[in-house]
ZADO-1210 file (C-alpha; in nm, 4 decimals, padded with zeros to 6 digits):
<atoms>
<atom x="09.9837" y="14.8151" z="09.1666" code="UNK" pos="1"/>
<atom x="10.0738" y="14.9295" z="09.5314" code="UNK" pos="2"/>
<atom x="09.7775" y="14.8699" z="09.6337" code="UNK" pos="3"/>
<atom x="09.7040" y="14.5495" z="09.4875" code="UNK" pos="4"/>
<atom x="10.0165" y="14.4130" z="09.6593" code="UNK" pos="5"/>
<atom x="09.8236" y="14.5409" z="09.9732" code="UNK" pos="6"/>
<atom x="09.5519" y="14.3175" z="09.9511" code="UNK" pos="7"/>
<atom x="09.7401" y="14.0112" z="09.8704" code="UNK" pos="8"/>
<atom x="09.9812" y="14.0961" z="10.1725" code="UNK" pos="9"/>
<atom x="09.6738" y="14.1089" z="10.4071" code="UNK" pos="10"/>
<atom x="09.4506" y="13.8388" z="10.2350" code="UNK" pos="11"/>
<atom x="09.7720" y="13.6338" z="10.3329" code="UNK" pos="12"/>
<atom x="09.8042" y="13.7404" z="10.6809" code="UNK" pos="13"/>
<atom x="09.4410" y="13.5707" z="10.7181" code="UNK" pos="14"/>
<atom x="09.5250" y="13.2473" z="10.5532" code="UNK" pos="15"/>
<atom x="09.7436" y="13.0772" z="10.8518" code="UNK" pos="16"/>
<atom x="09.3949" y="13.1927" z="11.1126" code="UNK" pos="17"/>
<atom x="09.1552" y="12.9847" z="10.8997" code="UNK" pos="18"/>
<atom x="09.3308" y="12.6804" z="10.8259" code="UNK" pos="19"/>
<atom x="09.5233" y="12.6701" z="11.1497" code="UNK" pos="20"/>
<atom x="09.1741" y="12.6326" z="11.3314" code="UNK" pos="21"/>
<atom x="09.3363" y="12.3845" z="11.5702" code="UNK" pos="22"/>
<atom x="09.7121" y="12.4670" z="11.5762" code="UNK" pos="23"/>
<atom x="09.7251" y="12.4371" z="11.9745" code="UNK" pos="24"/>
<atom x="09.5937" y="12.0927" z="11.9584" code="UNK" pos="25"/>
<atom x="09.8296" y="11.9976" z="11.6851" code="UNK" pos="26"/>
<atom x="10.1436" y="12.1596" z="11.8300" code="UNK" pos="27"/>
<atom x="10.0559" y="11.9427" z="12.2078" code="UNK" pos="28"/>
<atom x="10.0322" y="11.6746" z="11.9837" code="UNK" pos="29"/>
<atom x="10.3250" y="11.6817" z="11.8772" code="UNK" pos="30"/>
<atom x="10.5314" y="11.7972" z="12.1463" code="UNK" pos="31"/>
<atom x="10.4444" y="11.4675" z="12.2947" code="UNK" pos="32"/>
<atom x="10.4734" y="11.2430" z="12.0254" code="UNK" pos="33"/>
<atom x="10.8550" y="11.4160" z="11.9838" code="UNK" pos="34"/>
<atom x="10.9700" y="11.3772" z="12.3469" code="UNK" pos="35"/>
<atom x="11.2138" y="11.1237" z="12.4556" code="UNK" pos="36"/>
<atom x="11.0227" y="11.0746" z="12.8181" code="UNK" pos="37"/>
<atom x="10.7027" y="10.9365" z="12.5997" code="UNK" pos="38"/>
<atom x="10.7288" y="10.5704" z="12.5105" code="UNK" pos="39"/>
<atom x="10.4907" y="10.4687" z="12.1851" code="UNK" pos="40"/>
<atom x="10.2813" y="10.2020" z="12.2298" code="UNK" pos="41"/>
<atom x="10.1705" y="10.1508" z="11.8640" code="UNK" pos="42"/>
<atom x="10.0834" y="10.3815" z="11.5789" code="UNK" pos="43"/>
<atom x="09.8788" y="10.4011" z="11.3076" code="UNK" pos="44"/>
<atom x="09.8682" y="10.6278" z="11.0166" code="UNK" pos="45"/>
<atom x="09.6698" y="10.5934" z="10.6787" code="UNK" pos="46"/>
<atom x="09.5420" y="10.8211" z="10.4240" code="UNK" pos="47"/>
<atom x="09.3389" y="10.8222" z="10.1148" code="UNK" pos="48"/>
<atom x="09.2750" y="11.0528" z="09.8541" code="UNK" pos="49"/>
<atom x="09.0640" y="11.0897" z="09.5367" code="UNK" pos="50"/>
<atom x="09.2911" y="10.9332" z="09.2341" code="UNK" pos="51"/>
<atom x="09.1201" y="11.1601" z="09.0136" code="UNK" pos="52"/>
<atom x="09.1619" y="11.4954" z="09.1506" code="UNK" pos="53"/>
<atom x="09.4417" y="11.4523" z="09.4342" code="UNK" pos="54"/>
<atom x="09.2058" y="11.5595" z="09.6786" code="UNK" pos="55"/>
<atom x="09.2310" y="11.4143" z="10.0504" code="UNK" pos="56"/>
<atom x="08.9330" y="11.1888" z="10.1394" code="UNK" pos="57"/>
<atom x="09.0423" y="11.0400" z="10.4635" code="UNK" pos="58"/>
<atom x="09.2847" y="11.0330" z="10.7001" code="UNK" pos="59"/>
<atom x="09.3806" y="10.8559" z="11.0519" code="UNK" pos="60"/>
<atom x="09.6861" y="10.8953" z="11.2430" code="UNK" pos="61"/>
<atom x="09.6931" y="10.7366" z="11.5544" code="UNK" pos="62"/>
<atom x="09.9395" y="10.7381" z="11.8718" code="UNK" pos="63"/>
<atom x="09.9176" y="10.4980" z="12.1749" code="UNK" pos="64"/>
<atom x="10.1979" y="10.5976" z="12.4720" code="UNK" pos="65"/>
<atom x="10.2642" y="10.5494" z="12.7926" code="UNK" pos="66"/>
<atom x="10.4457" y="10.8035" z="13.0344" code="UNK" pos="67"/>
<atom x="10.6204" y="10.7218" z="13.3037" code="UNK" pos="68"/>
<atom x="10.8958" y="10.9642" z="13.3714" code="UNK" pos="69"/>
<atom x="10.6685" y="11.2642" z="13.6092" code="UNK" pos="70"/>
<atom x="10.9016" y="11.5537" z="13.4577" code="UNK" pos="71"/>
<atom x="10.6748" y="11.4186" z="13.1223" code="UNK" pos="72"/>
<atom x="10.2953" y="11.4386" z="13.3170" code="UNK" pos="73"/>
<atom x="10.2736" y="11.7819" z="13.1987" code="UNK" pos="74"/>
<atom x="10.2599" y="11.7253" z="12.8154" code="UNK" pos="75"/>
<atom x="09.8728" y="11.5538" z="12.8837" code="UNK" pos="76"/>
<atom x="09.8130" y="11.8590" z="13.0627" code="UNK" pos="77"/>
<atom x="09.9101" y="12.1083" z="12.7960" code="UNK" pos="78"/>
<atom x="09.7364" y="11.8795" z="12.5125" code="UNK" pos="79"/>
<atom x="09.4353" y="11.9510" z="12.7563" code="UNK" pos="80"/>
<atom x="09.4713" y="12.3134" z="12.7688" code="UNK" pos="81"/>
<atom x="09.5163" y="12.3272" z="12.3969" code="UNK" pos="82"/>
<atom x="09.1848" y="12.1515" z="12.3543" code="UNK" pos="83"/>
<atom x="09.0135" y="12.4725" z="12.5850" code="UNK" pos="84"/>
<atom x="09.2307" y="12.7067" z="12.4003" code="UNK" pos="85"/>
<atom x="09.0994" y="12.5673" z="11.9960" code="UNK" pos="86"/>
<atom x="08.7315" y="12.5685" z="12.1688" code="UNK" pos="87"/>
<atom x="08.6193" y="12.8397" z="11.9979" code="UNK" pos="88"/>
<atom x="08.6960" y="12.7447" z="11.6803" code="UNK" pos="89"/>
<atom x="08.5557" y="12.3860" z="11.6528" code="UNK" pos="90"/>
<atom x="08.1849" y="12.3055" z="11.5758" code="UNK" pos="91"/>
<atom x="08.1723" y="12.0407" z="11.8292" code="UNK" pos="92"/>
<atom x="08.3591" y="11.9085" z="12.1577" code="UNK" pos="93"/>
<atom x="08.2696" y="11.6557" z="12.4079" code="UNK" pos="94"/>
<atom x="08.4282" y="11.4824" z="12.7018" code="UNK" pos="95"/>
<atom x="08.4056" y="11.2146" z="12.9685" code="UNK" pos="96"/>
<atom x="08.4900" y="11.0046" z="13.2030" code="UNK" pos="97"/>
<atom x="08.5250" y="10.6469" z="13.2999" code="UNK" pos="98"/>
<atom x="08.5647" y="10.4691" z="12.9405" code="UNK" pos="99"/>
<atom x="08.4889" y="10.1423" z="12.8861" code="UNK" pos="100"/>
<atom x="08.2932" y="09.8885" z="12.6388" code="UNK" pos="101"/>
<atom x="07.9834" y="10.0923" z="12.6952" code="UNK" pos="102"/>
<atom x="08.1061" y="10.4392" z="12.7045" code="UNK" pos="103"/>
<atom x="08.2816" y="10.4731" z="12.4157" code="UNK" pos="104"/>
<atom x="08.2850" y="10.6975" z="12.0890" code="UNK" pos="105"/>
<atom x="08.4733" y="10.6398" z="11.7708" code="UNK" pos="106"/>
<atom x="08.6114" y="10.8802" z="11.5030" code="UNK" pos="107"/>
<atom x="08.5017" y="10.8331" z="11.1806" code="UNK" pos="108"/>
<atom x="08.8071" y="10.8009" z="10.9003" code="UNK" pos="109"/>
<atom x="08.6916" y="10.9030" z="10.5091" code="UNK" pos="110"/>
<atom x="08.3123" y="10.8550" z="10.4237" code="UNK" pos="111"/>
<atom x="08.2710" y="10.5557" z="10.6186" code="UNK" pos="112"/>
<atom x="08.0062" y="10.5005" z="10.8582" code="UNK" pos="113"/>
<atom x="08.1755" y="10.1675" z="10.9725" code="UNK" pos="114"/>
<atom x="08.5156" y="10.1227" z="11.1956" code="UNK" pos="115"/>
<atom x="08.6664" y="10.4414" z="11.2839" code="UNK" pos="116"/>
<atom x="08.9199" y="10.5269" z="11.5885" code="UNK" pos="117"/>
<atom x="08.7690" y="10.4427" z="11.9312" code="UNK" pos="118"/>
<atom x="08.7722" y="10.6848" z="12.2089" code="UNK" pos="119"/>
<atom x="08.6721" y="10.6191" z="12.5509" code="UNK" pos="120"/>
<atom x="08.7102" y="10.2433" z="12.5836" code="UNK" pos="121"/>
<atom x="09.0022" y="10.2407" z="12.8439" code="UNK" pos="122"/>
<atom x="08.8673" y="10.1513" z="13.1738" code="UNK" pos="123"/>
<atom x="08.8951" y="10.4627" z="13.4309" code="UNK" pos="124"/>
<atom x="09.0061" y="10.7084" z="13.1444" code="UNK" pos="125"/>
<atom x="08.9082" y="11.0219" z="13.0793" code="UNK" pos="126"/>
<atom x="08.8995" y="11.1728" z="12.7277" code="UNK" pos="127"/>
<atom x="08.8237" y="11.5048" z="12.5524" code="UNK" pos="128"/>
<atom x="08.7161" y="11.5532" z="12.1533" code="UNK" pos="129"/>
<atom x="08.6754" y="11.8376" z="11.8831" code="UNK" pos="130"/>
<atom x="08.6016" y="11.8334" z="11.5228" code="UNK" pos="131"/>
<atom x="08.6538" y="12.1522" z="11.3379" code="UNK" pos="132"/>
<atom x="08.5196" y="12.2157" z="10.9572" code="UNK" pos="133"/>
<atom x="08.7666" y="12.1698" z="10.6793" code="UNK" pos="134"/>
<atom x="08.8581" y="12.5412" z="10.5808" code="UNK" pos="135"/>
<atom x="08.9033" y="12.4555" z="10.2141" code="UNK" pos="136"/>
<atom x="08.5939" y="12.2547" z="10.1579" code="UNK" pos="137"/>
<atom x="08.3306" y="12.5216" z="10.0978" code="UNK" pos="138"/>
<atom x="08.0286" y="12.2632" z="10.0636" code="UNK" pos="139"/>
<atom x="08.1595" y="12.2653" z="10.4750" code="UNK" pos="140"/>
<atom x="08.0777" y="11.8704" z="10.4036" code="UNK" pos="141"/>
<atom x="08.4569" y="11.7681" z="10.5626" code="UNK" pos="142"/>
<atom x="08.5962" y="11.8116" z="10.8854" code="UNK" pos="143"/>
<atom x="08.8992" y="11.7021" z="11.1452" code="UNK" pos="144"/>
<atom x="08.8472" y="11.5531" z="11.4858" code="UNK" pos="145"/>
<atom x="09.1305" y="11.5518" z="11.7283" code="UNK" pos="146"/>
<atom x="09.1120" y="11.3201" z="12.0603" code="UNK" pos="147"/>
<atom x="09.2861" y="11.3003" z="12.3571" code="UNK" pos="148"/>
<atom x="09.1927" y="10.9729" z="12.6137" code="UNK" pos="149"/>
<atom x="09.4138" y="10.8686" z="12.9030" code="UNK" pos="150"/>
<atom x="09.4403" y="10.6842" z="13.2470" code="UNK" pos="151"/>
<atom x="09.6553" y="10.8099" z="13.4937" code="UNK" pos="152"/>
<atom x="09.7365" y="10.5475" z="13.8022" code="UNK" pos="153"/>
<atom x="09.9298" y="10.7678" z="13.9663" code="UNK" pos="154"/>
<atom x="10.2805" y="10.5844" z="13.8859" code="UNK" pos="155"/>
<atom x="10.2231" y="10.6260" z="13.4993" code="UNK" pos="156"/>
<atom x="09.9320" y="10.7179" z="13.2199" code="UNK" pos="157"/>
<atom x="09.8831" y="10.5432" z="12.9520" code="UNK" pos="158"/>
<atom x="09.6691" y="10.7216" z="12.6516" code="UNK" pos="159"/>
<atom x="09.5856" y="10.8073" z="12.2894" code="UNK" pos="160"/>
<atom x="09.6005" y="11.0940" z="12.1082" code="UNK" pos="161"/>
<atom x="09.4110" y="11.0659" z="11.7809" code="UNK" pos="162"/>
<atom x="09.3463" y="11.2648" z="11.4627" code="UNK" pos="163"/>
<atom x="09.1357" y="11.2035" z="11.1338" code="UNK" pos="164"/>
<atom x="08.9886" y="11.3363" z="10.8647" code="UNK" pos="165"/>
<atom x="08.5776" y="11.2607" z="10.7220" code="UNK" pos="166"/>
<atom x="08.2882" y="11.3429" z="10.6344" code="UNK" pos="167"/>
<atom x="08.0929" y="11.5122" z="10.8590" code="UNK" pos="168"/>
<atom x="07.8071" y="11.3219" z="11.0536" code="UNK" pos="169"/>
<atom x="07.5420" y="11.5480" z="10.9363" code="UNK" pos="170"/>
<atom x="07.6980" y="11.4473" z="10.5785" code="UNK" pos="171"/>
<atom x="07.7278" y="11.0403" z="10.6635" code="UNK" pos="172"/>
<atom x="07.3615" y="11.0191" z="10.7971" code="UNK" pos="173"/>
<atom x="07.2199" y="11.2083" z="10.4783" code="UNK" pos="174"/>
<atom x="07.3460" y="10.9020" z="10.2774" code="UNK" pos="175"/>
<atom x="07.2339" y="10.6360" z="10.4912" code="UNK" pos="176"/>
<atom x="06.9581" y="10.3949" z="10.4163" code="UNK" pos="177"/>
<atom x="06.6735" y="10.2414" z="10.5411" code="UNK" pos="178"/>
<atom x="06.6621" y="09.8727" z="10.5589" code="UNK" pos="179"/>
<atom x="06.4166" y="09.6350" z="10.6149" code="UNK" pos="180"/>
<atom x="06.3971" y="09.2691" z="10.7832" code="UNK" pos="181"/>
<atom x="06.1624" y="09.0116" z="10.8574" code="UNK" pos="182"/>
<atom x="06.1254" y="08.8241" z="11.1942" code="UNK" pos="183"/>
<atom x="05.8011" y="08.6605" z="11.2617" code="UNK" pos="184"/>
<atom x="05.6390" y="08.7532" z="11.0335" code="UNK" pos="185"/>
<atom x="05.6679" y="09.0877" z="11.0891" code="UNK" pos="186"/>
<atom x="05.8602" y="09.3878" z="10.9079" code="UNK" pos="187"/>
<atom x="06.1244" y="09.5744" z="11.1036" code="UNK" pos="188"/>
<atom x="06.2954" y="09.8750" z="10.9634" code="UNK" pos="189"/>
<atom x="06.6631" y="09.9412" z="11.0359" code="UNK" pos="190"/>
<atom x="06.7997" y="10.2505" z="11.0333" code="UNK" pos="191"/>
<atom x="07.1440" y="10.4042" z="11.2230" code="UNK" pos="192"/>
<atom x="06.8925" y="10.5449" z="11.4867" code="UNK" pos="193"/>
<atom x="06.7508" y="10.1982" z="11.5889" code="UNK" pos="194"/>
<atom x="06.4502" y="10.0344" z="11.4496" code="UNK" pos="195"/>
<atom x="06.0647" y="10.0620" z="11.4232" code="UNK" pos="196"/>
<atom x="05.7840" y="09.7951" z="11.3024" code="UNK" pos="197"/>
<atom x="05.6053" y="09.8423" z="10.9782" code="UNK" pos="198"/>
<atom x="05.2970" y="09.7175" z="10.8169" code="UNK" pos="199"/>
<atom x="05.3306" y="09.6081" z="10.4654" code="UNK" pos="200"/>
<atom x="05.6802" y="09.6503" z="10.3985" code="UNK" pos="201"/>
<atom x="05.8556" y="09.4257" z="10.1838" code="UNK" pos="202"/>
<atom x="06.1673" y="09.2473" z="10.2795" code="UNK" pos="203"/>
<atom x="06.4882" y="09.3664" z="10.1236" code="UNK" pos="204"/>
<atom x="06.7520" y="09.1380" z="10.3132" code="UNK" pos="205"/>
<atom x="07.1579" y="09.2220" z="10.2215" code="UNK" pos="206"/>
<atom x="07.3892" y="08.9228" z="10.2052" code="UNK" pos="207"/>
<atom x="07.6335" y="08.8806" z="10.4701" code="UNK" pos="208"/>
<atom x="07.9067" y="08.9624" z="10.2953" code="UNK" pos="209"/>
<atom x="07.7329" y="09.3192" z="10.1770" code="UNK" pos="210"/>
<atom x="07.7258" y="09.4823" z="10.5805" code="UNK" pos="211"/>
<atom x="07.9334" y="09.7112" z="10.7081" code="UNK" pos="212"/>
<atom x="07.9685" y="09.7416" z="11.0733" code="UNK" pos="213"/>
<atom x="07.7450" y="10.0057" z="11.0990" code="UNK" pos="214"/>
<atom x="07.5129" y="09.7896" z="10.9541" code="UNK" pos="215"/>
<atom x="07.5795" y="09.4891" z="11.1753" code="UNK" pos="216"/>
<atom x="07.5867" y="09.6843" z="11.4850" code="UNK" pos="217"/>
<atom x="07.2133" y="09.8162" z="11.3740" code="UNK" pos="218"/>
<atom x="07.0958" y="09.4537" z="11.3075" code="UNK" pos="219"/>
<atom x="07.2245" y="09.3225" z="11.6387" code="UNK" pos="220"/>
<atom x="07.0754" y="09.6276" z="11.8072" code="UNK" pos="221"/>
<atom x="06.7606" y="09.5629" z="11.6683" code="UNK" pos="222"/>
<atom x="06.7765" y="09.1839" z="11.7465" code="UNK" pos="223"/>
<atom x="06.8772" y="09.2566" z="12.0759" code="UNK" pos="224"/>
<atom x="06.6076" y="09.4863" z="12.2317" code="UNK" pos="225"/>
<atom x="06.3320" y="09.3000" z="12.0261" code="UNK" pos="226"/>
<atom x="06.4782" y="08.9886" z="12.2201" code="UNK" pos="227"/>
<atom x="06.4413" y="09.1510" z="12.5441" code="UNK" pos="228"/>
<atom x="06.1124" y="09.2804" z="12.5165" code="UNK" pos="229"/>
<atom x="06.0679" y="08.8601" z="12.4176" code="UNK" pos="230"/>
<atom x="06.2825" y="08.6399" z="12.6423" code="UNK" pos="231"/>
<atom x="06.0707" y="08.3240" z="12.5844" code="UNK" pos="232"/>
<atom x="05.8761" y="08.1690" z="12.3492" code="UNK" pos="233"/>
<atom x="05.9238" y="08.0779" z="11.9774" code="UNK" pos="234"/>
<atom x="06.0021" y="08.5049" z="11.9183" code="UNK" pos="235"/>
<atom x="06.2873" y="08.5242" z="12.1884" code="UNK" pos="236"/>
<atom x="06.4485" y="08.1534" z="11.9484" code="UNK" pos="237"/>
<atom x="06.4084" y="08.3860" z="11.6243" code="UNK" pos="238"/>
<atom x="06.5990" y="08.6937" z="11.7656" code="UNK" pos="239"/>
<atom x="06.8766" y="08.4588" z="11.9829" code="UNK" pos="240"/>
<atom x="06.9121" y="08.2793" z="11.5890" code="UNK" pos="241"/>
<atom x="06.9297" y="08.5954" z="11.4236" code="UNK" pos="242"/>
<atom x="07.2189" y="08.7092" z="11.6257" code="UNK" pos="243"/>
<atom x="07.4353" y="08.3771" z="11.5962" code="UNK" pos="244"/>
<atom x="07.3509" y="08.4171" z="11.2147" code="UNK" pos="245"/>
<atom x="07.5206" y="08.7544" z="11.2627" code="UNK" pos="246"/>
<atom x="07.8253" y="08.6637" z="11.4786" code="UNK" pos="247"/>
<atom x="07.8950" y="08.3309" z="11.2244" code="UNK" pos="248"/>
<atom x="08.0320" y="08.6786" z="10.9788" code="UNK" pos="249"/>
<atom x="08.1708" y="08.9262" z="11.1440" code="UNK" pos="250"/>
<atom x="08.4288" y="09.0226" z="10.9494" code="UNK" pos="251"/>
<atom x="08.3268" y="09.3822" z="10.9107" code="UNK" pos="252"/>
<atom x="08.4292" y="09.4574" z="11.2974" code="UNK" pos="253"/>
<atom x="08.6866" y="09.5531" z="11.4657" code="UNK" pos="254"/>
<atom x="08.8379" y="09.3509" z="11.7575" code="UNK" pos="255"/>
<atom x="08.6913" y="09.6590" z="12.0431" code="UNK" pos="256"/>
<atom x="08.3442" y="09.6019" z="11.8479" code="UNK" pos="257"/>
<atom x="08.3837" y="09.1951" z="11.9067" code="UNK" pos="258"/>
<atom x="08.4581" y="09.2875" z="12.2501" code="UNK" pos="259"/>
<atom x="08.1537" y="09.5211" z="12.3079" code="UNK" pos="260"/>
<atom x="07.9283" y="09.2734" z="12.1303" code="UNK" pos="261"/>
<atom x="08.0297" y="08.9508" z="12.3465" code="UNK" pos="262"/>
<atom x="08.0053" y="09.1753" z="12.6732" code="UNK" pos="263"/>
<atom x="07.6470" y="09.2500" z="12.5390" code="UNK" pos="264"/>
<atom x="07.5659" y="08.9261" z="12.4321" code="UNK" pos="265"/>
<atom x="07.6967" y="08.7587" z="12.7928" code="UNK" pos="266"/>
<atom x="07.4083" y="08.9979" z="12.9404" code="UNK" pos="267"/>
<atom x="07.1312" y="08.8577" z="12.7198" code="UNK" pos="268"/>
<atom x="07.2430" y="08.5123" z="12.8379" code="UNK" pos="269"/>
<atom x="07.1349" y="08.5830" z="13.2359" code="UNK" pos="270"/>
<atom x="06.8167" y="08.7437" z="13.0961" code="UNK" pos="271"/>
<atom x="06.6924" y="08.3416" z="13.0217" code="UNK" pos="272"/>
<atom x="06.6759" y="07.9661" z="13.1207" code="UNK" pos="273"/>
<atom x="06.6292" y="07.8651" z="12.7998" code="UNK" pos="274"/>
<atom x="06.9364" y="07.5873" z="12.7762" code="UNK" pos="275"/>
<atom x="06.9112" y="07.6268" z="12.3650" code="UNK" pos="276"/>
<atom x="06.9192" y="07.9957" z="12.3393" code="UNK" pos="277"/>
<atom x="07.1918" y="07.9969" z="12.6210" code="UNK" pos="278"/>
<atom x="07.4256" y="07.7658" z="12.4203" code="UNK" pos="279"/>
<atom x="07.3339" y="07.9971" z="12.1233" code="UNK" pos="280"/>
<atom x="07.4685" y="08.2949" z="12.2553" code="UNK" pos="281"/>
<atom x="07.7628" y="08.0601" z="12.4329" code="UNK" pos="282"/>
<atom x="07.8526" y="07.9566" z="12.0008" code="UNK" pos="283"/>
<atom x="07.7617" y="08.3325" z="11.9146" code="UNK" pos="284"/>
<atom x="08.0632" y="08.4820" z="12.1447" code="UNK" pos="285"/>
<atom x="08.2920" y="08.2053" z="12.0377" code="UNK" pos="286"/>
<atom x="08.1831" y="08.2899" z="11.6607" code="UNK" pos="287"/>
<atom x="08.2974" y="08.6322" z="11.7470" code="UNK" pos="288"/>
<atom x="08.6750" y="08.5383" z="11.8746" code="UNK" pos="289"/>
<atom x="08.7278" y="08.3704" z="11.5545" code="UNK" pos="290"/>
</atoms>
């Protein structure tokens, strides 16, 4: 019996290592969302779980602050070194530097491959990312991400610290699926990678209504380097139509999506003299602040 007790004793003492995979990143974290010298922003928190079994299916909790008091500067700092310190532990970390509309990544939340928390979309910020494997999901099929962006202008930074809980990528992009559309009479496959042409293929449209953001974000991809590689002619109408089709419902995207898209949208617009098209993509980005 001794010796049984033993074993539980020191199967214990292991418990707190493997599910406390990132418990420097989570102590910064909080440290700064507790002090008084750190002004919130805006917060966000949500969570889901299966109703069946209890289990937690995705989570978000999100901080926006600004710091302005320098006897505060250092709790950025320490998130930072916690970040170095959890390295080892996490299956993936990035970073980077000067954030904006095209440099930015976003979190996934649950087993969605649309929305998620955007990192890296302040102008001039840095940021810094890890996702580490949910201990207690041995399929290994769930994981956390943790996120730290901020700008510092000297007299203040203003940041986010983020945190949610998902699916893994590797997971998400197993259960994605192909699409197909038709434009000029030819085939185009969609997938989250971009798209290809196809022979043959039939067309299997989705309404509208039916398309995530991941989706729309593919389509307008698509729509938008098939237009460039066609800036006149009856093909380079088709794909400037497609994409006011697509901005006259997007519902399914965030307001730092509608931003990217319009910013990417106003750059097609200098690439032709068509007046038509131009006034296409002038309704598309006002379809978009709707």
């Amino acid at each position: 019996m001794k010796s049984k007790h033993i074993f539980i004793a020191a199967l214990l003492m292991l418990l707190p290592t493997v599910s406390m995979a990132q418990e420097n990143i989570q102590k910064a974290f909080d440290a700064l969302r507790k002090s008084m010298d750190v002004k919130e922003i805006s917060a966000r928190h949500s969570l889901s779980k299966d109703p069946d079994m209890g289990r937690m299916e995705g989570l978000e909790d999100t901080f926006d602050f600004m710091i302005t008091n320098p006897a505060a500067r250092h709790l950025v700092n320490d998130i930072t070194k916690a970040f170095e310190l959890d390295e080892p532990q996490a299956y993936n970390v990035s970073s980077g530097t000067h954030g904006g509309n095209e440099n930015y990544t976003a979190l996934a939340v649950g087993n969605s491959n649309s929305g998620g928390v955007a990192i890296g979309l302040m102008q001039g910020s840095k940021w810094v990312l890890a996702c580490f494997l949910d201990p207690d999901d041995s399929l290994r099929q769930h994981r956390y991400a943790y996120a730290l962006e901020w700008v510092d202008d000297g007299d203040k930074i203003r940041g986010r610290i983020a945190k949610t809980y998902a699916t893994t990528l590797k997971t998400r992009q197993g259960r994605r699926q192909t699409r197909t559309i038709s434009v000029t009479g030819k085939n185009i496959a969609l997938s989250g990678n971009g798209f290809s042409t196809n022979e043959g293929l039939s067309w299997t449209g989705f309404s509208s209504e039916e398309k995530t953001s991941e989706v729309w974000l593919t389509e307008f991809n698509t729509y938008k380097n098939l237009f460039l590689q066609n800036t006149k002619g009856a093909a380079a109408n088709s794909y400037a139509t497609l994409i006011y089709k697509l901005c006259k419902n997007a519902k399914s995207l965030e307001d730092v999506e509608k931003n990217m898209i319009a910013t990417e949208i106003a750059k097609l617009k200098k690439k032709t003299n068509d007046e038509f098209i131009r006034q296409l993509f002038d309704m598309s980005i006002e379809r978009l602040k709707q």
